[in-house]
Structures are given as structure tokens and as C-alpha cells.
PABA-786868 format. One record per residue (C-alpha): residue number from 1; residue in three letters; chain; x, y, z negated. Coordinates in steps of 0.001 Angstrom, whole numbers. Layout:
N
PT  vexdren  lodren  tiza        X        Y        Z
PT      NUM     ALA     A        X        Y        Z
...
% end
This chain:
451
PT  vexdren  lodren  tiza        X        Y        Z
PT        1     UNK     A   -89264    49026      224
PT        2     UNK     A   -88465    46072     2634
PT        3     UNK     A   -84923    47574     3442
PT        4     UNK     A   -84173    47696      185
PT        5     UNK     A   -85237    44577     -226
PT        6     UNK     A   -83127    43126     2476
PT        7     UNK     A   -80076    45037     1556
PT        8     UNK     A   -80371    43018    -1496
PT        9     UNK     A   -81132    39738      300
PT       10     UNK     A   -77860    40880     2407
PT       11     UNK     A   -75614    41501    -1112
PT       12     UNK     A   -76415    38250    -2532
PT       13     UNK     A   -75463    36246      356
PT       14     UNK     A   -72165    38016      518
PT       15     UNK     A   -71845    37329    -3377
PT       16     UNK     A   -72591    33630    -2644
PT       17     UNK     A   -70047    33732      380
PT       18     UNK     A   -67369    34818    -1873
PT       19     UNK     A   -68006    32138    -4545
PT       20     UNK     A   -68038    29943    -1860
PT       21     UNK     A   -64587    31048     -711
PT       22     UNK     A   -63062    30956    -4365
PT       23     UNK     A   -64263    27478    -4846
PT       24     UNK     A   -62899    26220    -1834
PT       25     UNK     A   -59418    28371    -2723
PT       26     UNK     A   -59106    27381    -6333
PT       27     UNK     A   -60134    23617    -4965
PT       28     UNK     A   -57116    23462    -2911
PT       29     UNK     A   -54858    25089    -5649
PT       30     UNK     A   -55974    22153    -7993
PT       31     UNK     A   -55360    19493    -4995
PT       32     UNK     A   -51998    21394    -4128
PT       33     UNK     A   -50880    21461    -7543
PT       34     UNK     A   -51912    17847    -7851
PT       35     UNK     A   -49611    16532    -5221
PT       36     UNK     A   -47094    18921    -6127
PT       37     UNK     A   -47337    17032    -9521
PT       38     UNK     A   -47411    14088    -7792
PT       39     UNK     A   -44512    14220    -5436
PT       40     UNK     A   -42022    15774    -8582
PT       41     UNK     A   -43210    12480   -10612
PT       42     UNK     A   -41915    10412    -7149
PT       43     UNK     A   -38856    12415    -7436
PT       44     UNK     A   -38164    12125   -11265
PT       45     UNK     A   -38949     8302   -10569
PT       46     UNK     A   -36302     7771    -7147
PT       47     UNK     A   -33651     9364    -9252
PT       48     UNK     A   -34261     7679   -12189
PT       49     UNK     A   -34173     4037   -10200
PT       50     UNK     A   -31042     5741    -8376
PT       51     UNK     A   -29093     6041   -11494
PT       52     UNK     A   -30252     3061   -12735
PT       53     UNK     A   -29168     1280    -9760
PT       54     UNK     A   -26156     3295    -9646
PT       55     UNK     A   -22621     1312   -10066
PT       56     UNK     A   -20884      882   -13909
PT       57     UNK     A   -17718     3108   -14461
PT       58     UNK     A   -14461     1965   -12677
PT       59     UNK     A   -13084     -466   -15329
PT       60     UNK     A    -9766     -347   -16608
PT       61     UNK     A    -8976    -3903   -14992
PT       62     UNK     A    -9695    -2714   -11846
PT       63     UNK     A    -6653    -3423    -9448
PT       64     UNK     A    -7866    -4885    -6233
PT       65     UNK     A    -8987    -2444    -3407
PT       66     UNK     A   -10892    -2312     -423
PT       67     UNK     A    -8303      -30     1580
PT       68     UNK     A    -9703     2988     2998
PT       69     UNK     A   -10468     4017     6407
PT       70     UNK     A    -7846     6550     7270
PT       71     UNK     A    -5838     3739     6619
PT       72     UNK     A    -7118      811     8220
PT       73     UNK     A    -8065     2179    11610
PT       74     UNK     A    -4547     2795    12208
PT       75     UNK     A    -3404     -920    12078
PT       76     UNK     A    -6417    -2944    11121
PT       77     UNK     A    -4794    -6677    11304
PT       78     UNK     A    -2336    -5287     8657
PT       79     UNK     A    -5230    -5644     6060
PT       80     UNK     A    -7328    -8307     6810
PT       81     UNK     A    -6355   -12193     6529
PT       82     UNK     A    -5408   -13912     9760
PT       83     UNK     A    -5591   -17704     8204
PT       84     UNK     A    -7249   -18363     5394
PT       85     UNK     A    -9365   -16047     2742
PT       86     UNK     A    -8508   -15639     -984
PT       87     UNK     A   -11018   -13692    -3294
PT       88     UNK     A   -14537   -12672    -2159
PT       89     UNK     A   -13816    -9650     -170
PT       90     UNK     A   -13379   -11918     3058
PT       91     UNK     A   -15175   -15031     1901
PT       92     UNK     A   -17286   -16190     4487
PT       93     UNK     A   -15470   -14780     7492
PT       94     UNK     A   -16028   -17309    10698
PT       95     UNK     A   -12374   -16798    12002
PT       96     UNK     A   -11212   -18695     8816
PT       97     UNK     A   -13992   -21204     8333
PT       98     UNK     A   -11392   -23728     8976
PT       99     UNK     A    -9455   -23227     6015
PT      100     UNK     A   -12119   -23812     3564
PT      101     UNK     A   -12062   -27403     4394
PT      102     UNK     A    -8250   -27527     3803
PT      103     UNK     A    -9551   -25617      -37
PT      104     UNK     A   -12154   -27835     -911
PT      105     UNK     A    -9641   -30855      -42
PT      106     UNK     A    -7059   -29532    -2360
PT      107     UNK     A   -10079   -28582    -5332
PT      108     UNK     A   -10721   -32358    -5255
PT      109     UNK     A    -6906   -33170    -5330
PT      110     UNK     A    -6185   -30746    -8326
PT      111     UNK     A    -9714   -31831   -10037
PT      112     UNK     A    -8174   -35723    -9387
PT      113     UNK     A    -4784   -35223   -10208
PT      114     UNK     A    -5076   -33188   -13362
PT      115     UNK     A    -7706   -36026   -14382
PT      116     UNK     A    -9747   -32547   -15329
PT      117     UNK     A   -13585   -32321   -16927
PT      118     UNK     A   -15343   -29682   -14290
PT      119     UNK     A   -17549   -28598   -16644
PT      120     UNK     A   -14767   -27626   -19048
PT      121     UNK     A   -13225   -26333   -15692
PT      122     UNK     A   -16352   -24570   -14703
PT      123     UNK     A   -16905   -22823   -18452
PT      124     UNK     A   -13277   -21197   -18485
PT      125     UNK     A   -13912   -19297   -15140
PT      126     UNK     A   -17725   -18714   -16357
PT      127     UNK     A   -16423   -17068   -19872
PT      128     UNK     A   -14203   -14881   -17901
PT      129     UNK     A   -16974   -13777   -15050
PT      130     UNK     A   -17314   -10526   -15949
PT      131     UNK     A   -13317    -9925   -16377
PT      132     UNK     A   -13198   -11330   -13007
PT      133     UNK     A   -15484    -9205   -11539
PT      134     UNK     A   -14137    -6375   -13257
PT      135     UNK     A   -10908    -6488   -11153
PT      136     UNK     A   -12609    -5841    -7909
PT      137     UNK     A   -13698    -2006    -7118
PT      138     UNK     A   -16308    -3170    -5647
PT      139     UNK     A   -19758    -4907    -6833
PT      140     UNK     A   -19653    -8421    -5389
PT      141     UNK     A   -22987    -9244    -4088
PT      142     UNK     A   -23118   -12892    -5320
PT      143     UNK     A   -24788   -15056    -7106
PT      144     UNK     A   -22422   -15481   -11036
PT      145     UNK     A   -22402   -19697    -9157
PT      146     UNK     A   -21370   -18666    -6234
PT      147     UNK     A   -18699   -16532    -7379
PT      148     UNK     A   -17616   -18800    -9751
PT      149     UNK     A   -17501   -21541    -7450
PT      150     UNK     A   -15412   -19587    -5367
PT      151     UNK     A   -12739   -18474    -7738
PT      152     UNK     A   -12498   -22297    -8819
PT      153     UNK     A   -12110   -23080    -5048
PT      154     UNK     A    -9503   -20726    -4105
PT      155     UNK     A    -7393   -20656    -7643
PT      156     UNK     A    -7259   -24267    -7261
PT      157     UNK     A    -5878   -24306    -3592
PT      158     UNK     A    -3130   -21865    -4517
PT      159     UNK     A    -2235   -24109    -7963
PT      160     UNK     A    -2221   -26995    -5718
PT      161     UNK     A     -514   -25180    -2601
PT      162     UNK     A     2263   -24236    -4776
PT      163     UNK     A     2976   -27618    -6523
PT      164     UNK     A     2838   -29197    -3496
PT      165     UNK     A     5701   -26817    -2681
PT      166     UNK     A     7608   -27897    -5054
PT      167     UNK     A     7512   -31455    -6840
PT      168     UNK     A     8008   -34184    -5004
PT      169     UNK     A     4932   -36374    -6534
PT      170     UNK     A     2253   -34024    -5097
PT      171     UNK     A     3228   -34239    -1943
PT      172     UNK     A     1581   -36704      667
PT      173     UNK     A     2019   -36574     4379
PT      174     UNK     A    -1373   -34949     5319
PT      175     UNK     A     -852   -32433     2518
PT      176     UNK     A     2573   -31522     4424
PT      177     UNK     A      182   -29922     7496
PT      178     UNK     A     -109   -27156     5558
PT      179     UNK     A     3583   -26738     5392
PT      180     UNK     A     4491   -26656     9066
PT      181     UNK     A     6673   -23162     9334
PT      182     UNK     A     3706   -21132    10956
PT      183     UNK     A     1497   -22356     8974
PT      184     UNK     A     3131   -21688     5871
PT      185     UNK     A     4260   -18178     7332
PT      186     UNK     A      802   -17593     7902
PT      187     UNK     A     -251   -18018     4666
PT      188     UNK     A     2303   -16411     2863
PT      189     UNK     A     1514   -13155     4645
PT      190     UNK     A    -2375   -13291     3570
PT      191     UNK     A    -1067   -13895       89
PT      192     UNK     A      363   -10299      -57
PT      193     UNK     A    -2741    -8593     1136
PT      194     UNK     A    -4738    -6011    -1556
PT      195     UNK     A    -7811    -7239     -209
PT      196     UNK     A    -7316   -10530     -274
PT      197     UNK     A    -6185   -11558    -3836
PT      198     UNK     A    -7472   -13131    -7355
PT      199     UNK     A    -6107   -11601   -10817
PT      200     UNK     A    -3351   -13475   -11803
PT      201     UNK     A    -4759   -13801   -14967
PT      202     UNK     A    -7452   -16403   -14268
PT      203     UNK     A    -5405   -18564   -12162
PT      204     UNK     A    -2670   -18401   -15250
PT      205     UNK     A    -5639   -20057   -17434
PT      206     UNK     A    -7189   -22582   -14803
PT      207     UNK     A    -3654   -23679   -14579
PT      208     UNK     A    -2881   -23839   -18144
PT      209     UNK     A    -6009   -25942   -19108
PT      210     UNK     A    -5415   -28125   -16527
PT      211     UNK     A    -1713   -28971   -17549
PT      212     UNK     A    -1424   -27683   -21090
PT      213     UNK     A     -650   -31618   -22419
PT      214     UNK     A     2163   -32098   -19884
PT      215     UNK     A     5696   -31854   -20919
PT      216     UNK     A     8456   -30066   -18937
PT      217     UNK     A     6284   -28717   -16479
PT      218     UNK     A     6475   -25056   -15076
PT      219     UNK     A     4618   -22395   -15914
PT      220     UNK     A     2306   -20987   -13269
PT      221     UNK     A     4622   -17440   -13525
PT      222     UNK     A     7730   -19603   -12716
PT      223     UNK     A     6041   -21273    -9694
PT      224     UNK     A     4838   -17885    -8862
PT      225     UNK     A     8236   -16773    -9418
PT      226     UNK     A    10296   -19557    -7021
PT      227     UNK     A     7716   -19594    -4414
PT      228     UNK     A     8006   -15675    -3845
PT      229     UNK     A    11836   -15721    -3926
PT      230     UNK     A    12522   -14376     -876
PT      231     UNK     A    11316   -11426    -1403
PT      232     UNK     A    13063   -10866    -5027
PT      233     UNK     A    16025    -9886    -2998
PT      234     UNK     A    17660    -8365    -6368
PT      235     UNK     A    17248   -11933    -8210
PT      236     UNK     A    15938   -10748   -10739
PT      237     UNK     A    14820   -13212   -13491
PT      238     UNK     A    11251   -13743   -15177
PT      239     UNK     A    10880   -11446   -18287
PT      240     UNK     A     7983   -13488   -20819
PT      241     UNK     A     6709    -9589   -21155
PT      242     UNK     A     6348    -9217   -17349
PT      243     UNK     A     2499    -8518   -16766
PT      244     UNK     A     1452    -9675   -13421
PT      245     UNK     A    -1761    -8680   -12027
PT      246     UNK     A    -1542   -10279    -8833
PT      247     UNK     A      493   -11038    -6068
PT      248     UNK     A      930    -8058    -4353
PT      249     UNK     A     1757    -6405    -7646
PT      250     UNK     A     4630    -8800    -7830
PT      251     UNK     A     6100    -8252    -4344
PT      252     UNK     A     5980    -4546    -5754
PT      253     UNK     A     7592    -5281    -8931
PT      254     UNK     A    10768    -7168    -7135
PT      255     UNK     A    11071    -4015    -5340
PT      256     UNK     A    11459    -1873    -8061
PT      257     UNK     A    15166    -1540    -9845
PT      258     UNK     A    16360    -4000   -12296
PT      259     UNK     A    16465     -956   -15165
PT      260     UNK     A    14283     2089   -15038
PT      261     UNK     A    17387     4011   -13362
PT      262     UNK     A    15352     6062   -11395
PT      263     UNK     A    14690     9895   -11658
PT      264     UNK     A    11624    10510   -13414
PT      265     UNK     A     8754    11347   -10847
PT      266     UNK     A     7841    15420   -11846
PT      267     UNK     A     7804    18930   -10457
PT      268     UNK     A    11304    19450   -10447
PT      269     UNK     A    11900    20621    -6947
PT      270     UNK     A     8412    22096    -5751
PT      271     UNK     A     8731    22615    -2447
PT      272     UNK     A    11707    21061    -1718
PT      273     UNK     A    11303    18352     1495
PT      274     UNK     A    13210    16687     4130
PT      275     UNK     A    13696    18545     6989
PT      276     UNK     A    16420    16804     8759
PT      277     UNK     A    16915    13411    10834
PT      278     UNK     A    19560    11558    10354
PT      279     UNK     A    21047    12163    13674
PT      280     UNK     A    20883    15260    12843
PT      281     UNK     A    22639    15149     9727
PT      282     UNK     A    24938    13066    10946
PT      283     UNK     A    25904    15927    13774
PT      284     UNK     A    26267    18413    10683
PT      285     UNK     A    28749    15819     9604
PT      286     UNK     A    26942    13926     6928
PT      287     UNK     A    28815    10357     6911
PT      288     UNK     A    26238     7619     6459
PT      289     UNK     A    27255     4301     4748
PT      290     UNK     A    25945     1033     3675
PT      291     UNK     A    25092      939      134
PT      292     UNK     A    26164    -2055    -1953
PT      293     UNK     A    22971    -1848    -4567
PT      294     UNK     A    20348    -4479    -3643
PT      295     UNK     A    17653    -1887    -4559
PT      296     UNK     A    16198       -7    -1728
PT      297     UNK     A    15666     2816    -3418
PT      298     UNK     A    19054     3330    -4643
PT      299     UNK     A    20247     6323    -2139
PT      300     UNK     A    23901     8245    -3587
PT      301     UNK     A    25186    11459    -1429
PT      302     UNK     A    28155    12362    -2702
PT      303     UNK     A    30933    14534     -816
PT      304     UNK     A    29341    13858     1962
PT      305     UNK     A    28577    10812     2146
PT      306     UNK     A    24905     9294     2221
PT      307     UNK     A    24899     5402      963
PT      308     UNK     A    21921     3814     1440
PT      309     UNK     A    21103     -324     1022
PT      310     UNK     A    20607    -2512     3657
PT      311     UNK     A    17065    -2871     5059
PT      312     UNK     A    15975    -5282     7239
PT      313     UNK     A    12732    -5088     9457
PT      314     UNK     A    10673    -8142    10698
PT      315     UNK     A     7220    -8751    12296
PT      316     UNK     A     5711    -9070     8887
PT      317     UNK     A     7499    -5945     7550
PT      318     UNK     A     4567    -3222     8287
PT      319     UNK     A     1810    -4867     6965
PT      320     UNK     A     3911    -5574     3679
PT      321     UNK     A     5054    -2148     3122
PT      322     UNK     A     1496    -1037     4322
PT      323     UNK     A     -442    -2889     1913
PT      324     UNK     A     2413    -2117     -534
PT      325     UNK     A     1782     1698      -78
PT      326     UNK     A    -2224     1301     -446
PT      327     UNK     A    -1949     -536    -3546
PT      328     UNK     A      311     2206    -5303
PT      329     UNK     A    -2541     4487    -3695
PT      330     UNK     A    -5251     3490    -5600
PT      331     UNK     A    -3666     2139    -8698
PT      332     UNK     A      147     3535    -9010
PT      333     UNK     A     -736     7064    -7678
PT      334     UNK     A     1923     8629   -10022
PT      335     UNK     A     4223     5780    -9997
PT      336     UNK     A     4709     5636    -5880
PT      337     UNK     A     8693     4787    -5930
PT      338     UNK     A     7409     2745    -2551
PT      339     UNK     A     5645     5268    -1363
PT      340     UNK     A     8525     7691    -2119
PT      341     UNK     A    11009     5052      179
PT      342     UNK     A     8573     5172     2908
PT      343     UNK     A     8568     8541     3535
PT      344     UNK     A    12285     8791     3256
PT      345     UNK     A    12442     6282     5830
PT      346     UNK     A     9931     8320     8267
PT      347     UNK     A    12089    11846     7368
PT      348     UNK     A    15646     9916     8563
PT      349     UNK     A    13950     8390    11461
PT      350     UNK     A    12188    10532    14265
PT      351     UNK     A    13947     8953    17396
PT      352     UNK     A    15067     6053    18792
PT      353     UNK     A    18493     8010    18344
PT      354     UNK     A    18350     8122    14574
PT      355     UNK     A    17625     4403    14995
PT      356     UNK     A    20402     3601    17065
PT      357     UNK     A    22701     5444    14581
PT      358     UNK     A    21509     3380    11481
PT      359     UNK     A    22236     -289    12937
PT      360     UNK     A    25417      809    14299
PT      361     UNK     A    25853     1993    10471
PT      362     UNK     A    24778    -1530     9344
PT      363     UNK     A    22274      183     7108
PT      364     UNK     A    19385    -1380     8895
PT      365     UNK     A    18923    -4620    10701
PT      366     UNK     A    16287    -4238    13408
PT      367     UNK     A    14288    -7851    13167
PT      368     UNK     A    11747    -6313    15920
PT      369     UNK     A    14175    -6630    18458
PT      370     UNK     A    13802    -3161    20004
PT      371     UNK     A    15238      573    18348
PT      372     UNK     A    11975     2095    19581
PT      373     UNK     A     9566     -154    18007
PT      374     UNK     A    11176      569    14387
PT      375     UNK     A    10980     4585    15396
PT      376     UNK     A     7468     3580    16140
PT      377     UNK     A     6806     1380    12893
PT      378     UNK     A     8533     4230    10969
PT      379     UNK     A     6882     7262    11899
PT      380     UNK     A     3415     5413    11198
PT      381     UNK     A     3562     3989     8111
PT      382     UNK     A     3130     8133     6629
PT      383     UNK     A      238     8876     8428
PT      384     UNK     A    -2550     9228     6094
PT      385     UNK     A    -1123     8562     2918
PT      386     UNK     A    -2059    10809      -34
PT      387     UNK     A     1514    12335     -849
PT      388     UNK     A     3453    15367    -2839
PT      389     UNK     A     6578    15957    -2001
PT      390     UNK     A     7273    17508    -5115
PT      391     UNK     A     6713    14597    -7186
PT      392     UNK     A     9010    12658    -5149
PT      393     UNK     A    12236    10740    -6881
PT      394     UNK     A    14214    11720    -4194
PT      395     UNK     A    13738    15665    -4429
PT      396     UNK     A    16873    16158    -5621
PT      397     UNK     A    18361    14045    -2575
PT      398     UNK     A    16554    16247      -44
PT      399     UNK     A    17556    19604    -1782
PT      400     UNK     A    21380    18643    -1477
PT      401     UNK     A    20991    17303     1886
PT      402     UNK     A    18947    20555     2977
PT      403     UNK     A    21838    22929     1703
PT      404     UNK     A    24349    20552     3058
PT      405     UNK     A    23344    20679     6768
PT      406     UNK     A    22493    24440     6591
PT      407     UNK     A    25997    25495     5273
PT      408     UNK     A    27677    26529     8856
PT      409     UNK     A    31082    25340     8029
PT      410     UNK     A    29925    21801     7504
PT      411     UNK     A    28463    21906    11516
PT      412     UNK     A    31573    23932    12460
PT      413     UNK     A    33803    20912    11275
PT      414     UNK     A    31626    18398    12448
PT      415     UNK     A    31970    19705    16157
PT      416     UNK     A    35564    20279    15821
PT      417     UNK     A    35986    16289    14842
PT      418     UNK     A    33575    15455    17256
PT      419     UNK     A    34474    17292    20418
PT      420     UNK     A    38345    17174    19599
PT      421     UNK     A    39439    14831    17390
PT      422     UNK     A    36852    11891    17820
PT      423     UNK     A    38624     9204    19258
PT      424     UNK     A    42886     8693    19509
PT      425     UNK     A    42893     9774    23532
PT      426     UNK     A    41059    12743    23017
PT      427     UNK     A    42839    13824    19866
PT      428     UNK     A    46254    13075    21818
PT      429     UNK     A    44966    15436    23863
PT      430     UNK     A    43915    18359    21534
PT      431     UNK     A    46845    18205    20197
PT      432     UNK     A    49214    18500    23256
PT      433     UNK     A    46918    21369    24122
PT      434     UNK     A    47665    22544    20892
PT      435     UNK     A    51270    22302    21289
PT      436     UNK     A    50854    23988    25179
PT      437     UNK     A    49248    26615    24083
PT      438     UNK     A    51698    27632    21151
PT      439     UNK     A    54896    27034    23564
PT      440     UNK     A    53061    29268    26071
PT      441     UNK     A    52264    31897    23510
PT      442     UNK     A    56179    31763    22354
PT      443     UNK     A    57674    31837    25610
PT      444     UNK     A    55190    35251    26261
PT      445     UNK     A    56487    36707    23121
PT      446     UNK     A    59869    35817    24085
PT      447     UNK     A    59288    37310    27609
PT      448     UNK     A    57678    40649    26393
PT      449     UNK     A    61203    40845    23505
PT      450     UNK     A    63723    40949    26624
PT      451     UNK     A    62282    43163    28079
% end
């Protein structure tokens, strides 16, 4: 009777043991489930504030860049302003804190001069904020003062730099320091950098309200257009319908031909690339002359005969065509006629040889001073940049140049003129030999008759 008893004493506290045990399990189920509940309502909450937080779609006005990496390590003074900063991607820089002074200076002279209200001044850069900031691909991180202060700052200096430049009454002699030839040189060449611009558009309308009751005065376009003139190399004159969006885009546009004469960009030739130097096409017996069109891109071969127009390198040539080539990049991707040209450039020149052949050819004036610095400058300015031959203008150039050094009869009558006929002595020569060798031959026919 008491073992059965305890047997049940036993039972029950193994029953209770068990409840126990399914408490505690179904306990930390509810606490597990609880945090898992928890941490998913974290989650749901980080990627809500994420998107949130997230930046607005690329706009439409979007054209000025922050150029990429792969680009900028491989010449990074190319990119960045040496002298003074325009726009906010390099406001604040310490290397050209000394600048500002010279911008504020030439805000009050513009503010003075124009006998302006700066609060009307102040509301047409505040009522086109958001257009403003639209133009950059980045967010700028500052305050809507800030940045309006600065775009009234730095659009004024340029107004200002430019009229300086060219009427005589807004010139005094301490304005003239900024005018010295490095100086100006200097700031000419941050002008033309993507990263350092403003839309044209808002320094078109500080400049008309500030001058719209003057008489016979030029428009901002036309001072734009006069003070860039050395670069519109094909003179071509302002067209009312020209839309500007900033500098850089302008340098671009004076490149490009005076008619849309080019080939269409397109698939045309898939596949087709250069494959030759032009050393080497020259030793195939391709005759390379000067072209007379002022457009670069204007290449001809015809019977055998490659014209191309004059280029001429300077100091300040790679980080034009550099920031030339990132611009058309990011915003002319399928419009790259520059782009195109460079890489034409890098397929003619591999060595100091091709060089060499090319000034002697007039075709290109070497501003550097030394042949290998231009193979150098040349075979850079590719690297990195997002390209398809097949959508090239010049496919059709490379295809007949391609078939023309491959044909063997072209090489064999390059070597003849070369090795025998390539200067008067030497063709004097050839063709005694010539004459030797058929007198010989008679006289052995001749000998071999008599007998």
C-alpha cells in the first residue's frame, strides 16, 4: 500500500516537472517571438527612414558632375580648381580662400555699379533655388542662405570679371590684378572644369535684372561668347536658339561642326576598330596630310590619302579634353563626337614615332615641347572611359583604313618607294641598276645566240 502510494507521489512530480518544462518552453517561444516581432518592426522602420531619406530622382536639369574615380585618380589636378572656386562643389576649399576676397570685392562692385536692390537681387536667385540645385547630381549640404549667398557671390564675380574684360569704364587699376597673364590663365582654366561651374541660366537672369534698363549693352551670351573666343577656333557666330548650359558645354559646342555634317552615331560597323598606328599606316603607304577644315573631327581618306586638321597641344590641353570627355560621359553618352576624336587620337598615336611623323606632317603642333610627352598625354586620355567602338562616327574611317593596310600590294608598293625610289640619289641609283642589270641580261642573251 505505501509503494503504491509512492509510485504515485513519484508520477505526479514527474507530471509537475513536465508542466514545469512546457511553461518555461512556451515562455521563451512567447519572448522569442516577441523580439522577433520586435526586431522586424526595427527593420520595417530603418528601411522606411532609408527610403525616406533616400535622394529625389536625377532631374532632367541635371548637367554638372562630380567626375568619377576611375577617372580622377589618373590625373587628379585635371579636375579640381587650382585658383579660385565656382559653384559649391569646391566652396570652402583652404587652397583658394584667397580668392573669395577678390569675389566678395567684385559682389560689392557689381551691387554698386548696377545701382541694384539686393533684396530684389536676393529673390531672383531664391525663386530659382530649387532649379539651381537641380543642376548639380549631387545634394548640396547647405543651408537654401548659404547657397544662395553663394551663387550671388560667384555669378556676380564672373558678370563683373567679364565686363571688366571688356569695357573700358569698369576697369580700375586694382581691378586689373586680376588680369595679369597668369592670373587670368589661371582662371580661365578653372572656368572649363565640370565640377566647378554654375548653370548658365541663372547667371543669364542675375545679369539681365541687373542691366535690363541699359541701352546698347551686351548680352551676357555675347560676353560669354568674346571672352571664350579662343577656343571657337571655327568662328562660329552666336545662334539666339543656342542653349547654353554652362561653360564647359560651350567649349564643347565650339568643337562641334558648324552643320550637323557628321555620320550619324549607330551600329553600322559592329566590330569594326582601329588597329593600326599611323606609322604604321604610313609604312603600308597611307599618305597623311593636313586637312584644311577647322573642325577636328573632320578626317577624309580618299585614294590614299588621310587629311586630318591641325591640332595643337598645350599645357592646358589634357585637362580640357579630359573634362571635355567626362562631361559627354555623364550627360552626352550617345552624342560623344569628343570622345569619338579622342580615341582616334590614342589609335594613330602609340609611339613617340607616330608622333614624330605627325609634326613633320604639320598635322599636329606639339605645344609640350617634347614628342614623348604627347605619346604620353595621348595614350592616357582613353583609359577608363566608358566607350563602343561600334557607335563611333568614325567606323567607317577605320573599316577603310583596316582593308587598306591589309591589302599586300599597298605594303609591296610602299617598300618599293621607300627602299628604292625615296629620295633622287637613291632612285638615280635604282634605276642605273635597273639599266645594269637589263644590259647584262642582253649582252648574256647575245652571248648564248653566237654561240
Amino acid at each position: 500500500m505505501e509503494e503504491s502510494s509512492s509510485q504515485e507521489i513519484q508520477e505526479e512530480a514527474n507530471a509537475l516537472i513536465i508542466n514545469v518544462i512546457e511553461i518555461e518552453e512556451l515562455h521563451r517561444e512567447a519572448n522569442a517571438s516577441v523580439e522577433i516581432e520586435d526586431r522586424d518592426t526595427q527593420l520595417v522602420n530603418d528601411i522606411t527612414e532609408m527610403l525616406e531619406s533616400s535622394e529625389p530622382p536625377l532631374s532632367p536639369k541635371c548637367c554638372i558632375y562630380r567626375v568619377p574615380h576611375d577617372l580622377r585618380k589618373l590625373n587628379e589636378e585635371a579636375y579640381i580648381p587650382q585658383f579660385i572656386s565656382i559653384g559649391p562643389f569646391h566652396h570652402g576649399d583652404e587652397r583658394l580662400e584667397t580668392m573669395e576676397k577678390l569675389k566678395v570685392r567684385y559682389f560689392k562692385r557689381f551691387v554698386k555699379n548696377a545701382t541694384l536692390n539686393v533684396k530684389k537681387l536676393v529673390r531672383i536667385v531664391t525663386d530659382k533655388e530649387e532649379d539651381v540645385r537641380h543642376c548639380y547630381l549631387e545634394s548640396i549640404q547647405l543651408s537654401s542662405d548659404d547657397f544662395v549667398k553663394l551663387i550671388l557671390v560667384d555669378a556676380s564675380f564672373i558678370i563683373v570679371y567679364f565686363l571688366i574684360w571688356k569695357l573700358e569704364e569698369w576697369r580700375s587699376d586694382e581691378d586689373l590684378i586680376g588680369f595679369t597673364p597668369r592670373m587670368m590663365n589661371s582662371i580661365i582654366k578653372d572656368m572649363w572644369l565640370l565640377e566647378n561651374q554654375l548653370p548658365f541660366f541663372i547667371i543669364k537672369e542675375i545679369f539681365n535684372f541687373a542691366f535690363a534698363s541699359y541701352t546698347d549693352f551686351p548680352s551676357f551670351a555675347q560676353l560669354t561668347f568674346e571672352f571664350f573666343k579662343p577656343f571657337n577656333t571655327q568662328e562660329k557666330s552666336l545662334d539666339p536658339n543656342l542653349e547654353i548650359i554652362h561653360f564647359l558645354d560651350l567649349l564643347r559646342t565650339f568643337y562641334l561642326p558648324l552643320s550637323r555634317s557628321l555620320p550619324r552615331r549607330g551600329n553600322d560597323a559592329i566590330g569594326v576598330r582601329p588597329l593600326y598606328s599611323a606609322s604604321q599606316l604610313h609604312d603600308a603607304g597611307v599618305k597623311f596630310k593636313v586637312g584644311s577644315n577647322k573642325c577636328l573631327f573632320d578626317l577624309k581618306f580618299t585614294n590614299g590619302v588621310l587629311e586630318i586638321p591641325h591640332l595643337e597641344l598645350y599645357n592646358s590641353s589634357e585637362s580640357l579634353f579630359r573634362n571635355l570627355v567626362a562631361l559627354e560621359q555623364y550627360h552626352y553618352l550617345f552624342d560623344a563626337y569628343i570622345t569619338d576624336y579622342i580615341i582616334l587620337v590614342d589609335s594613330l598615336i602609340d609611339t613617340v614615332k607616330d608622333v614624330d611623323l605627325l609634326v613633320q606632317k604639320k598635322i599636329l603642333f606639339n605645344g609640350l615641347g617634347d614628342n614623348n610627352a604627347v605619346t604620353t598625354l595621348a595614350n592616357n586620355l582613353g583609359i577608363n572611359v566608358l566607350y563602343g567602338y561600334s557607335t563611333s562616327i568614325y567606323c567607317n574611317l577605320y573599316k577603310d583604313l583596316n582593308t587598306f593596310y591589309e591589302d599586300p600590294r599597298h605594303i609591296w608598293k610602299a617598300t618599293l618607294r621607300r627602299d628604292y625610289f625615296s629620295t633622287p640619289w637613291i632612285t638615280a641609283s635604282t634605276v642605273a641598276a635597273i639599266i645594269l642589270l637589263v644590259l647584262t641580261l642582253i649582252q648574256t642573251v647575245c652571248s648564248i645566240i653566237s654561240l
